[in-house]
N, C-alpha and C positions, 0 to 999 in steps of 0.2 A: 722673857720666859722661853726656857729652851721648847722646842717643840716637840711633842711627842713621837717616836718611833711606831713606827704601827706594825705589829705582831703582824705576821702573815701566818694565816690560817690553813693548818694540812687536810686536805678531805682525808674523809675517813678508809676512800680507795685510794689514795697513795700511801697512807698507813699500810692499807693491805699487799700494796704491791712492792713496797718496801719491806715489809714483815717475810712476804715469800724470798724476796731475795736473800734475805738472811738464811732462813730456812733453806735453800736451797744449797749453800753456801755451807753449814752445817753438814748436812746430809750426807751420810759414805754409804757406797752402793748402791742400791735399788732404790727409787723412789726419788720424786720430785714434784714441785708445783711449778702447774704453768694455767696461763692463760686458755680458757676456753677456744678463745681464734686461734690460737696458735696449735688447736688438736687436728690434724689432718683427715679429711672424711674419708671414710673407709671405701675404696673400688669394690666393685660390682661385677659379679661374672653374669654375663648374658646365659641363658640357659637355653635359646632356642624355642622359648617356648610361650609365645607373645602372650598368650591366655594366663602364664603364671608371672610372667614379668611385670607386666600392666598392675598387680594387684601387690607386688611387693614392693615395687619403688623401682624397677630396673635389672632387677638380675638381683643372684645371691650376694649380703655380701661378706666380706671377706672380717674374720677376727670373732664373726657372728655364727649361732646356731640356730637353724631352719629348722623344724621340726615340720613335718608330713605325714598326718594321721588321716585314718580313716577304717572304714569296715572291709572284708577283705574284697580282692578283684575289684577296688575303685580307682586304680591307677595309681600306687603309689610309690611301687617297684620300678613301672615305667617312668614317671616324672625325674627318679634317679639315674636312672641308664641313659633318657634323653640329655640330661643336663653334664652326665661324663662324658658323653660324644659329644655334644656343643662345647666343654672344656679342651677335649684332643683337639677338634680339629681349629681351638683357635691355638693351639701349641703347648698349650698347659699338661701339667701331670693332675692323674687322680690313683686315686686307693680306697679302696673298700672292704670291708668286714661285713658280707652275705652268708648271713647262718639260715634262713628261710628258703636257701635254695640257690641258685647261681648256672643259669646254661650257658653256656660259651655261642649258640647258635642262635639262640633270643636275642642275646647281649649283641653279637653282631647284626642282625637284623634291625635294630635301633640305633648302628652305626658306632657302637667302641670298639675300636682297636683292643681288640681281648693279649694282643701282644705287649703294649704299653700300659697296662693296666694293672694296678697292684693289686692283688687279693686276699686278704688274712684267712686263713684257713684252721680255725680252733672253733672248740666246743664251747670255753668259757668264756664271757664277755670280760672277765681280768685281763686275760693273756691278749685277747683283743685290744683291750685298751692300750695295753704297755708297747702294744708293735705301733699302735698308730699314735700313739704319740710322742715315739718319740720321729716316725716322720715327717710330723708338722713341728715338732722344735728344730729339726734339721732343716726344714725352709725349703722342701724339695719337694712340697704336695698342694696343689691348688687347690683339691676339691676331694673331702675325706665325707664318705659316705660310710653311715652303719644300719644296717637292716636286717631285722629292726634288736630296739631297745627287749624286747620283753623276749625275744626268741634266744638270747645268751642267758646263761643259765651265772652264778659265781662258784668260784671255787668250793666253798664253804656248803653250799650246795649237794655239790658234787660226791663231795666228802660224807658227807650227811648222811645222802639218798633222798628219795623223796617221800619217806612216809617218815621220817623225823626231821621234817622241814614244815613250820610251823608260820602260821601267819603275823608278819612283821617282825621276824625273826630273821635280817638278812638276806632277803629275796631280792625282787626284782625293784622296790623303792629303792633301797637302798643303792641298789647298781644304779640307777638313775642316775641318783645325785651326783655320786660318784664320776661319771661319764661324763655329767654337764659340768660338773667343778674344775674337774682335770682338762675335758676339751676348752675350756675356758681360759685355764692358766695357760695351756701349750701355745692357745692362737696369741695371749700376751707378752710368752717369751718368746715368741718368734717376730713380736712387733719390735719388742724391746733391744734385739740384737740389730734390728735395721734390715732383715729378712720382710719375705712378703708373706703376711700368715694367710691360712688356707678358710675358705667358707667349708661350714660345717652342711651336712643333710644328716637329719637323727629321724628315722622313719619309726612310728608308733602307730598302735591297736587302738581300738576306742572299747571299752566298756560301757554298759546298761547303769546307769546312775541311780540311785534306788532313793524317793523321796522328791525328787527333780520334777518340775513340769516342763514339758516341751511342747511350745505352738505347733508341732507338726505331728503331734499325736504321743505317745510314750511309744520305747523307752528314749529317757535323753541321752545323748550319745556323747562320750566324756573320753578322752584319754587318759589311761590308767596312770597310774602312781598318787603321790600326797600330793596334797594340797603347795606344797611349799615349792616342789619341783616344776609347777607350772611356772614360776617366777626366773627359772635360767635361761629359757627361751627368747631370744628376740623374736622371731618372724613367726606362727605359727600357722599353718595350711589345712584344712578340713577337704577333701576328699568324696565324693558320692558319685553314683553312679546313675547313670541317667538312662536316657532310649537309648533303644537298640535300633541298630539300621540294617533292613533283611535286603535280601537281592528281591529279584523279579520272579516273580514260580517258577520253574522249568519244567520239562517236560514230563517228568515223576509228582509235577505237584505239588513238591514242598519249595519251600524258603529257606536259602541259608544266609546264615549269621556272616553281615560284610562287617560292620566293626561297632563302637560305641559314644555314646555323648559323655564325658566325665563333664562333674561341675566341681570348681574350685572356690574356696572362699577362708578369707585372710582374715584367723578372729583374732589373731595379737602382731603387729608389727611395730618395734620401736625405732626404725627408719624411716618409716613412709607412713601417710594415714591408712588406718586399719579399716576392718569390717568392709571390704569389697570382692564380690563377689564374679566370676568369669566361669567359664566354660569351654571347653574344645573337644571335638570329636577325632578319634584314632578309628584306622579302618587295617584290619589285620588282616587283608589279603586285597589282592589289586582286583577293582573293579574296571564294570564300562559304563562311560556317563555319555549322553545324547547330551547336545545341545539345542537351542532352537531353530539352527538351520539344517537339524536334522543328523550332520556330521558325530560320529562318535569319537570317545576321548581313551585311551586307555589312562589309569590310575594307578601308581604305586600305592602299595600299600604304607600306611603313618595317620600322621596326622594333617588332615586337609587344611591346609597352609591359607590357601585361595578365601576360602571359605573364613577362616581366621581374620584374616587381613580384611576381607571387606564389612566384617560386623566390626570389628576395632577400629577400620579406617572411616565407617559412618560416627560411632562413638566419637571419637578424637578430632571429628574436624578436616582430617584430611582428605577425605574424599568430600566434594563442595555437589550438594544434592537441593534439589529445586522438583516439589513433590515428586515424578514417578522417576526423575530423571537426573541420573549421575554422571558428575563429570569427575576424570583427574589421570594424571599420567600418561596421557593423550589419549583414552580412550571414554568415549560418554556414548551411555546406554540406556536405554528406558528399562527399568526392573531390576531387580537384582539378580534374576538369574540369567538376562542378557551381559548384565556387568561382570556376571561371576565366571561365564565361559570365556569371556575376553581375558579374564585375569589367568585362570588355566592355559590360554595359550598363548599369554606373551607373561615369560618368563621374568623380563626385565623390569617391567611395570609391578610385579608382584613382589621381588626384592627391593625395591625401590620404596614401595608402598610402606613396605615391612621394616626398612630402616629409620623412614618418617614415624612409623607407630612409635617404635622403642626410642626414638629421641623426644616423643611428644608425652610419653608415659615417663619419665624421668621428667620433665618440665615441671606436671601436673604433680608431682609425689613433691615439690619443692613448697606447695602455696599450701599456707595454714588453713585454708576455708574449703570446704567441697561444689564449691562455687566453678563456674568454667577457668580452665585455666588460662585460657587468651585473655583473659580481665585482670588487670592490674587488682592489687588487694588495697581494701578502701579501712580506714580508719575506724575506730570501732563506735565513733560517734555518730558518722554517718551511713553507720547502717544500718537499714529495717531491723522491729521487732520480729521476733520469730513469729510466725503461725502458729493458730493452734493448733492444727493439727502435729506439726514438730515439737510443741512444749507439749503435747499429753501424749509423749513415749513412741508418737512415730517413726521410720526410717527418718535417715538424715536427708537437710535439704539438699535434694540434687543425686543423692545417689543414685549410679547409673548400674544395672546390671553387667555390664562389659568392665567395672573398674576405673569407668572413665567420668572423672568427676565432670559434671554439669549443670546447669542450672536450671528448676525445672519451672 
């Protein structure tokens, strides 16, 4: 009896991989299947600015749009202007469309090159669109900023006037979508020719939500447009304003205004895990700081870098602290404001410090659990039930105010 042949049996994912290949093969023009591994992760622009980087995964990134909302004067003109200067001076181009205003002596005080700096300069957000995208399908803009959304008016508008301009009749939703559909497709054709496509910054207003409860009292505070337009956003950034930090009286008596705390916090990111919240203080004119041996510091005016680094560098690990007492980068201090005057005057130790944060902030944005990042990730069999207090609607476990996942 002859013996049987035995059928070898196809999985049903070589089916599929064979099926694309066809498909592929088929296909004129645009479009194709590929494998998931085979999609390249998108680069990341550092922005300079550890308190926002920590909280999105790394830096902006590229092909994606950031959106940065908030109430007015919470920093979100500045978070823009810092992050085109941190684009210049790593060699990159940027371009922008500021219809809220644009000083040329602000803008260099935050350090952009106002000479290498492209500016659209129209009333309507159409004409805006049309200039800046077709600079990002030419592959010659790293970093396209528009500020903001709700302050470009459209054509149609324009046309109008505004007392026969009606609600949901063409306004500012509709330019939305528009904005995000279009900056969407340009950062694709610009992938799709084998150009570098640019990170988006889309800076928005918040509006009074009506019907909304908020744990921090009413009104809820919502960024404007439909419901539908929150879904083009990958990264979104919330915005507040915090203390103020006054000088010393002087001799008349009063206190002036040295600069302020913003708080940051990341209520949609589809790169990195979300809902992490950061903070850094900007000081708008140059201070004098004492230290504890008495010695004074003069201070540029910005944002206190020092002071950055050592709440990020406790977070993260890298500064290795044994109750009152910190060591790292050859210098160990008792206190943190003995540590933090060291760090002001040795320059090296604080760039040093500040490059470990941002490679240990990209590590932690990799692990699926909010768990410390130096911990390998354990299977899901072996790992504790959650608390109760976590399964009845707590914060997550571990989350760290600085954005720096932990274990608590």
């Amino acid at each position: 009896m002859a013996a049987k042949k035995k059928v070898q049996e196809i999985s049903k994912l070589d089916r599929l991989k064979a099926l694309a290949i066809e498909i592929n093969s088929d296909l004129k023009g645009d479009g194709r299947v590929v494998l998931a591994s085979e999609i390249e992760v998108p680069d990341r622009i550092p922005t300079g600015i550890l308190a926002l980087d920590t909280i999105i995964g790394g830096g902006l990134p590229r092909g994606q749009l950031t959106e940065i909302y908030g109430e007015e004067s919470s920093g979100k003109s500045l978070l823009s202007l810092l992050s085109i200067a941190a684009v210049q001076r790593a060699g990159g181009t940027a371009a922008g469309a500021f219809r809220e205003g644009y000083d040329v002596r602000w803008a260099a005080r935050q350090g952009v090159n106002n000479d290498d700096l492209c500016r659209v300069d129209t009333s309507t957000g159409d004409t805006a669109l049309e200039i800046m995208m077709t600079m990002v399908e030419q592959g010659v803009v790293d970093l396209a900023v528009l500020d903001s959304f709700q302050s470009f008016g459209t054509a149609k508008e324009v046309e109008k006037g505004i007392e026969q301009e009606s609600m949901g009749g063409g306004g500012a939703n509709q330019m939305w979508g528009r904005i995000m559909r279009r900056a969407y497709a340009a950062a694709n054709m610009a992938a799709n020719r084998g150009d570098t496509p640019a990170a988006w910054i889309g800076i928005s207003q918040v509006r009074a939500a009506i019907g909304k409860y908020s744990p921090h009292g009413p009104p809820y505070p919502e960024p404007t447009g439909s419901r539908a337009i929150k879904h083009w956003k990958a990264i979104s950034v919330q915005c507040k304003k915090g203390e103020i930090h006054f000088s010393q009286k002087q001799k008349d008596d009063k206190r002036r205004i040295l600069g302020r705390t913003f708080h940051l916090h990341c209520t949609k990111n589809k790169t990195a895990p979300p809902e992490r919240v950061s903070q850094f203080t900007y000081y708008f004119q140059s201070r004098v700081e004492e230290g504890p041996d008495g010695t004074q510091l003069v201070l540029p005016p910005g944002i206190d870098y020092a002071d950055e680094a050592l709440r990020l560098g406790k977070a993260y690990g890298c500064i290795e602290t044994s109750g009152a007492w910190m060591e790292g980068y050859g210098i160990r201090k008792q206190g943190n404001e003995a540590f933090l005057w060291a760090l002001r005057n040795d320059i090296e130790a604080l760039e040093a410090l500040r490059l470990d944060i941002a490679e240990a902030a990209v590590r932690a944005s990799l692990w699926r659990s909010y768990g410390d990042h130096r911990r390998p990730i354990r299977s899901p069999a072996s790992r504790k039930p959650a608390s109760r207090r976590t399964m009845g609607g707590g914060s997550p476990r571990g989350a760290e105010t600085d954005g720096s996942p932990r274990e608590t």
